[in-house]
C-alpha positions in Angstrom: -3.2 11.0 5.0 -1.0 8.8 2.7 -3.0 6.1 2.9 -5.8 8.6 1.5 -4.2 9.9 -0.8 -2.6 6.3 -2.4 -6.7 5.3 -2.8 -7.7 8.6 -4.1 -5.1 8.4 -6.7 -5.1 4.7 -7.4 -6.2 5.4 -11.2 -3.0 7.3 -11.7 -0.5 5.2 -10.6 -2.1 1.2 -10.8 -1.0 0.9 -14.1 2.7 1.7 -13.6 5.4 -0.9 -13.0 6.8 1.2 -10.4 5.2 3.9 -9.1 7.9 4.8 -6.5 8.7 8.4 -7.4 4.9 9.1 -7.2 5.1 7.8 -4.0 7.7 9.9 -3.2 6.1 13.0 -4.2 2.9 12.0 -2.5 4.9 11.9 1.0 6.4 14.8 0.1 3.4 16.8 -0.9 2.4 15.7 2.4 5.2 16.6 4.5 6.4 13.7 5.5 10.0 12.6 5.8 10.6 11.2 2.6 14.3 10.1 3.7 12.5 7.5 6.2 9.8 7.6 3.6 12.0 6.0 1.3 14.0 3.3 3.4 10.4 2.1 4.7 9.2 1.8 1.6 12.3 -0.6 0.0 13.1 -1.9 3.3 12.4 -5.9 4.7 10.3 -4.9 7.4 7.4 -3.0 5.7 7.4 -5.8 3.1 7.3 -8.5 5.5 4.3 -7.3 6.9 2.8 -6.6 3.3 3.7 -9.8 1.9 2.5 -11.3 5.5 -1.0 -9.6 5.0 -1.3 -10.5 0.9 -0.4 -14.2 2.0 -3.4 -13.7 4.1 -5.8 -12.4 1.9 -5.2 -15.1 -0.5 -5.9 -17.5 1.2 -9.6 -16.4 2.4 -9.5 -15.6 -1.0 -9.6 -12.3 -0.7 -9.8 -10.7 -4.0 -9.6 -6.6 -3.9 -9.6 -3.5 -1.1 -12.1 -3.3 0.7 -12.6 -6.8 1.5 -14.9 -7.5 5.1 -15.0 -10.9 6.6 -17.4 -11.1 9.3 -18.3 -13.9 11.6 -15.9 -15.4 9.0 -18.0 -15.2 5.6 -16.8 -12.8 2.9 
């Protein structure tokens, strides 16, 4: 549902330097626990994984979201 809601509200929030407390009320607003919500989000081990994936992407020059490689070509 998150995940949802973060692309169906992308215009909102793309713009701002740090959208966190949008964020924060989006997990909210979806009832989920904002406390773990919160650590995830400013914690290493999401942002490994994030940084790990955008690391990725660049270098199959990947440009945007949705991006489909198949049998290897963009």
């Amino acid at each position: 549902e998150m995940h949802d809601k973060l692309f169906e509200t992308q215009n909102i929030w793309k713009s701002i330097s740090d959208p966190t407390s949008i964020f924060t009320n989006y997990a909210q607003e979806l009832g989920l626990d904002t406390a773990k919500f919160t650590t995830d989000l400013k914690g290493s081990d999401v942002n490994d994984i994030i940084r790990a994936d955008r690391e990725e992407a660049k270098g199959l020059d990947l440009t945007g979201t949705s991006s489909f490689l198949i049998n290897g070509q963009k």
